[in-house]
Chimera marker file (.cmm) of the C-alpha trace (Angstrom):
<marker_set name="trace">
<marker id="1" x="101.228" y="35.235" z="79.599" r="1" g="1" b="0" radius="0.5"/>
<marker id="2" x="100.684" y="32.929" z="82.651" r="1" g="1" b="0" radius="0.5"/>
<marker id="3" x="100.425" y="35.694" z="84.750" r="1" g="1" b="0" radius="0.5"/>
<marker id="4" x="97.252" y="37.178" z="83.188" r="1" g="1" b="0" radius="0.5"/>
<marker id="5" x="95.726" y="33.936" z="83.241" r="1" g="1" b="0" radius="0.5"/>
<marker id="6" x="96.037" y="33.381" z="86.995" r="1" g="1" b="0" radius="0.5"/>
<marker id="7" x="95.595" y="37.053" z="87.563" r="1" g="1" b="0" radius="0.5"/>
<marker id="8" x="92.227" y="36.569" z="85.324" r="1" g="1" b="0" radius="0.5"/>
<marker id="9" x="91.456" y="33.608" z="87.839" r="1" g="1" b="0" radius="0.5"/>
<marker id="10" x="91.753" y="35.429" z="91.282" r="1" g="1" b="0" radius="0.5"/>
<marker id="11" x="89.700" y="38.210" z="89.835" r="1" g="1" b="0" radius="0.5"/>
<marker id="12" x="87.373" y="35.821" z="88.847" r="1" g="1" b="0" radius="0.5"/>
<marker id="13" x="87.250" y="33.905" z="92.093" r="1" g="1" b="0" radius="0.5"/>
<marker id="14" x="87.137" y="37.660" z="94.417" r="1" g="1" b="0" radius="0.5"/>
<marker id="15" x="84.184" y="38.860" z="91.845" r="1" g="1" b="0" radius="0.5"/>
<marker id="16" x="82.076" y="35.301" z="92.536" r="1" g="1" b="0" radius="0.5"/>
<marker id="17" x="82.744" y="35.905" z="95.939" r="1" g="1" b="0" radius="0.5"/>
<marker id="18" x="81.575" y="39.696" z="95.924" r="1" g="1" b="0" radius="0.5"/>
<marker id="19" x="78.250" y="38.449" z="94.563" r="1" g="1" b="0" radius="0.5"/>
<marker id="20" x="78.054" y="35.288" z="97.181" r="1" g="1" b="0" radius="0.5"/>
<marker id="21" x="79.032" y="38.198" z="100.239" r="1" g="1" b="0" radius="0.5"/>
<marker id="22" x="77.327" y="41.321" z="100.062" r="1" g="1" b="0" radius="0.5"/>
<marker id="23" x="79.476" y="42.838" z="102.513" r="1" g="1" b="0" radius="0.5"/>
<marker id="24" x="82.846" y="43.040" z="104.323" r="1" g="1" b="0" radius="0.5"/>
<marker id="25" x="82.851" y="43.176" z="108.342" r="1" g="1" b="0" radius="0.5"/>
<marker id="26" x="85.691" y="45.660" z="109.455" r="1" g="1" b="0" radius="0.5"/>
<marker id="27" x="86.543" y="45.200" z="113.035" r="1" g="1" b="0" radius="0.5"/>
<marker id="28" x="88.089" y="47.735" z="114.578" r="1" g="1" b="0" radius="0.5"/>
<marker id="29" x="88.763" y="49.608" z="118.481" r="1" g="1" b="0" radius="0.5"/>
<marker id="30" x="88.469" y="53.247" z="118.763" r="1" g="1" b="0" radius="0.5"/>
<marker id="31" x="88.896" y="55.293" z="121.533" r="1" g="1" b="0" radius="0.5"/>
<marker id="32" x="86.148" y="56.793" z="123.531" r="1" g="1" b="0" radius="0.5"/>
<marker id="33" x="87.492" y="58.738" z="126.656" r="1" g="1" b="0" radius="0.5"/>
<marker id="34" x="91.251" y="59.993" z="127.992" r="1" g="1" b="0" radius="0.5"/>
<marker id="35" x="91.381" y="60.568" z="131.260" r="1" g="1" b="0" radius="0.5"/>
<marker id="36" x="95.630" y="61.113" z="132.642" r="1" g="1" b="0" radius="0.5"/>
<marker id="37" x="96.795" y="58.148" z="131.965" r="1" g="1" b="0" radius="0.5"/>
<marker id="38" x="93.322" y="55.605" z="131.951" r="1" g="1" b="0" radius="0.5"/>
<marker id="39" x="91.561" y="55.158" z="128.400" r="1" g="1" b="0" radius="0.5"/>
<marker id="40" x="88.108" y="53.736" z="127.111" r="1" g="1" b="0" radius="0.5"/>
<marker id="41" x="87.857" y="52.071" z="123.963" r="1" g="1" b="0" radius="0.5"/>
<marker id="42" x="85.030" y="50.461" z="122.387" r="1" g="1" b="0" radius="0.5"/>
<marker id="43" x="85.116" y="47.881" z="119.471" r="1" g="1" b="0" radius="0.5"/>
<marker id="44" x="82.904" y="48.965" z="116.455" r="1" g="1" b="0" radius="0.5"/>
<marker id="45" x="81.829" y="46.650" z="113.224" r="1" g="1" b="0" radius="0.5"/>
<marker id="46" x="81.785" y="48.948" z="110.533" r="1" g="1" b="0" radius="0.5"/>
<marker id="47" x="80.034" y="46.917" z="107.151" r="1" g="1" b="0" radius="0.5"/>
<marker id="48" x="81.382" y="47.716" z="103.890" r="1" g="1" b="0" radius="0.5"/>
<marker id="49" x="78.974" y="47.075" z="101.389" r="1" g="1" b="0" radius="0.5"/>
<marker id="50" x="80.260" y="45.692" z="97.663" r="1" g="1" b="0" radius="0.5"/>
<marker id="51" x="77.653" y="46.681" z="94.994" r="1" g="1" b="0" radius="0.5"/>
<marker id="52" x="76.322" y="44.095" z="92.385" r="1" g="1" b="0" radius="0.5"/>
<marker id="53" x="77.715" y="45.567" z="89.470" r="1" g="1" b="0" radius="0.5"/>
<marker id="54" x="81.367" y="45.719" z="90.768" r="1" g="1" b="0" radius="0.5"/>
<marker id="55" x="81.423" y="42.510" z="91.113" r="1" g="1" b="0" radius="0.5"/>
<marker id="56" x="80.066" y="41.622" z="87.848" r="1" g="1" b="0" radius="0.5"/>
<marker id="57" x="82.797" y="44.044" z="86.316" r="1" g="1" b="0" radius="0.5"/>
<marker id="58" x="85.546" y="42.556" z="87.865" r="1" g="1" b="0" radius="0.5"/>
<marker id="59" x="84.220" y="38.657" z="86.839" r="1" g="1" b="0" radius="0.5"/>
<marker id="60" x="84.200" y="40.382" z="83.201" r="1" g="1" b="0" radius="0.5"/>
<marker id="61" x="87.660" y="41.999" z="83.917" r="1" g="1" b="0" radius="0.5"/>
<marker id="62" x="89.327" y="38.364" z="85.040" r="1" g="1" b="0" radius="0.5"/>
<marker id="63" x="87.270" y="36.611" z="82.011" r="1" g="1" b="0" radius="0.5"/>
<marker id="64" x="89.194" y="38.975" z="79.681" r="1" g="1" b="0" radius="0.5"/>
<marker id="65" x="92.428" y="38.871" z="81.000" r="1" g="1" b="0" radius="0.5"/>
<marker id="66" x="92.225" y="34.751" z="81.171" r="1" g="1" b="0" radius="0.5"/>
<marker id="67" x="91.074" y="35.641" z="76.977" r="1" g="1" b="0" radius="0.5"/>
<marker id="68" x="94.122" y="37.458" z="76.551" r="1" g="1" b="0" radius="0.5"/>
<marker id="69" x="96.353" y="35.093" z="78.393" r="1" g="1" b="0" radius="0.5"/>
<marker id="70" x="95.660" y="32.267" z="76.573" r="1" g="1" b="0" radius="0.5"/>
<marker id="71" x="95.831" y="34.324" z="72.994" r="1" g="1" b="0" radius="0.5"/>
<marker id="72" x="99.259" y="33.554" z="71.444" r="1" g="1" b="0" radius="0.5"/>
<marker id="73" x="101.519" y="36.699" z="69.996" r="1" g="1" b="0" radius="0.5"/>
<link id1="1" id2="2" r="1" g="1" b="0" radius="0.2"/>
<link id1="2" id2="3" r="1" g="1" b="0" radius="0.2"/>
<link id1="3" id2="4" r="1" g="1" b="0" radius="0.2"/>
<link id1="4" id2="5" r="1" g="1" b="0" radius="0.2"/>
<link id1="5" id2="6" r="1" g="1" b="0" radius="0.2"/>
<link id1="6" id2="7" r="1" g="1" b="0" radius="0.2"/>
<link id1="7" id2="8" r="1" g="1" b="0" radius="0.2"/>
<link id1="8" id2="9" r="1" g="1" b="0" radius="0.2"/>
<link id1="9" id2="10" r="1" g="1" b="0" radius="0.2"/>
<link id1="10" id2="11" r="1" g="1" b="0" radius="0.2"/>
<link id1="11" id2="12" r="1" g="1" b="0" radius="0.2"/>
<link id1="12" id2="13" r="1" g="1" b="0" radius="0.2"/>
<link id1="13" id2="14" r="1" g="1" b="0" radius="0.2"/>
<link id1="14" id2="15" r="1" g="1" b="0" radius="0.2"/>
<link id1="15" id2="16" r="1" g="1" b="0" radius="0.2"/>
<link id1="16" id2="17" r="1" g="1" b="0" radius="0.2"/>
<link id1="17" id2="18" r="1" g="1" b="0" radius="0.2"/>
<link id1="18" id2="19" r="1" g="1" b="0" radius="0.2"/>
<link id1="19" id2="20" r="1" g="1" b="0" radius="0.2"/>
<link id1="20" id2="21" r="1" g="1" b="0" radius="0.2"/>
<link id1="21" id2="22" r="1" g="1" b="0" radius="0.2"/>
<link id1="22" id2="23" r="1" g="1" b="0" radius="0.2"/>
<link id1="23" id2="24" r="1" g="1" b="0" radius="0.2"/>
<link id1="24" id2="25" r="1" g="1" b="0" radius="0.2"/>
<link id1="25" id2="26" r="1" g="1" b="0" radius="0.2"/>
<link id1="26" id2="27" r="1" g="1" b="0" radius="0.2"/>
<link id1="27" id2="28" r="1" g="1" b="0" radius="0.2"/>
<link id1="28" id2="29" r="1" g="1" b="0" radius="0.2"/>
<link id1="29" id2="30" r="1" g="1" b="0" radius="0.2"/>
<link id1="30" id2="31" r="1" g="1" b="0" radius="0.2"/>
<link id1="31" id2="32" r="1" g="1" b="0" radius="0.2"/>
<link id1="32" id2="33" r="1" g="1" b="0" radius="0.2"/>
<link id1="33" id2="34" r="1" g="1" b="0" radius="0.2"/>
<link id1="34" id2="35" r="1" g="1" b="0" radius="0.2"/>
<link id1="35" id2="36" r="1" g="1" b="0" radius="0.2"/>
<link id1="36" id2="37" r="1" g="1" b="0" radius="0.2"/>
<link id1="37" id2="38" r="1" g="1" b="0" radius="0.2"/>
<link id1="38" id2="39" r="1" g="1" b="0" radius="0.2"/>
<link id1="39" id2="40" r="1" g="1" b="0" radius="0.2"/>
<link id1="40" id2="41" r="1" g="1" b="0" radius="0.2"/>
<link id1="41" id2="42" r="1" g="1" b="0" radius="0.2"/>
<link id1="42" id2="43" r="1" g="1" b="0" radius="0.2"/>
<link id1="43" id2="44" r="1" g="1" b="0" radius="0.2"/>
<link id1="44" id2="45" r="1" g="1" b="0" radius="0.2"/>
<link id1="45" id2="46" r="1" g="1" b="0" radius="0.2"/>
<link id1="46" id2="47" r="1" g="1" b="0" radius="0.2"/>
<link id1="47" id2="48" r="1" g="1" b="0" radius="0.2"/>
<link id1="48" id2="49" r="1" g="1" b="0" radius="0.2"/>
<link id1="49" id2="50" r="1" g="1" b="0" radius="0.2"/>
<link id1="50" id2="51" r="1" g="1" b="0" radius="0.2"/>
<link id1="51" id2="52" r="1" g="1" b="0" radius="0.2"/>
<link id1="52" id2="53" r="1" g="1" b="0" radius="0.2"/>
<link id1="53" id2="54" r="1" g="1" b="0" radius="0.2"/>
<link id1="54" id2="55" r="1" g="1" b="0" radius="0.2"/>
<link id1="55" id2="56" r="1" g="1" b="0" radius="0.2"/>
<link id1="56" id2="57" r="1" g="1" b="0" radius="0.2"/>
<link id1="57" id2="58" r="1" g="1" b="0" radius="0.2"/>
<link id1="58" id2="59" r="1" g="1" b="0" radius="0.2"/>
<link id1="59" id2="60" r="1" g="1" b="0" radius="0.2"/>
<link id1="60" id2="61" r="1" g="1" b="0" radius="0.2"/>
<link id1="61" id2="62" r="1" g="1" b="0" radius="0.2"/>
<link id1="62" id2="63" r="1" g="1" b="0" radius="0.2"/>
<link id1="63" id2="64" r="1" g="1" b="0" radius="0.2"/>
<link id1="64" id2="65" r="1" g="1" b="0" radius="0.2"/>
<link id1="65" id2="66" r="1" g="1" b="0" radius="0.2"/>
<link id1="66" id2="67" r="1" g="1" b="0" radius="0.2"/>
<link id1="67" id2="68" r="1" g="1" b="0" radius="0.2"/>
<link id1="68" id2="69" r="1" g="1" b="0" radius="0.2"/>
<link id1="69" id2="70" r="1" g="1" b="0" radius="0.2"/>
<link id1="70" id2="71" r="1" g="1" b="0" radius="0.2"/>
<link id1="71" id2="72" r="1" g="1" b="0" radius="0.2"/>
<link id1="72" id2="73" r="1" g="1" b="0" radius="0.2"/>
</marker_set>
């Protein structure tokens, strides 16, 4: 049962922190040109938005698992 209640918690926490950050920043290098054996690459930022109500459903997710955790069978 302690598992659902810190499972609860961390979904909690990453659904408070979906609302706080609208977005997620994604770094990564692509490649622009081959030419033989010289490449280009560029870095791109690619932003990954997180909608409202995901977050609120995942805060209501990790509220009812922390319920259920704490529930004795």
């Amino acid at each position: 049962m302690r598992v659902l209640v810190i499972l609860g918690v961390v979904l909690i926490l990453a659904g408070i922190a979906g609302l706080v950050f609208h977005y997620i920043p994604i770094h990564h290098t692509e490649q622009v040109a081959k030419i033989g054996p010289i490449t280009a690459t560029a870095d791109k930022e690619t932003d990954y938005t997180i909608p409202t109500y995901v977050s609120v459903i995942v805060i209501i997710v990790g509220g009812g698992l922390v319920f259920a955790g704490q529930r004795r069978v």
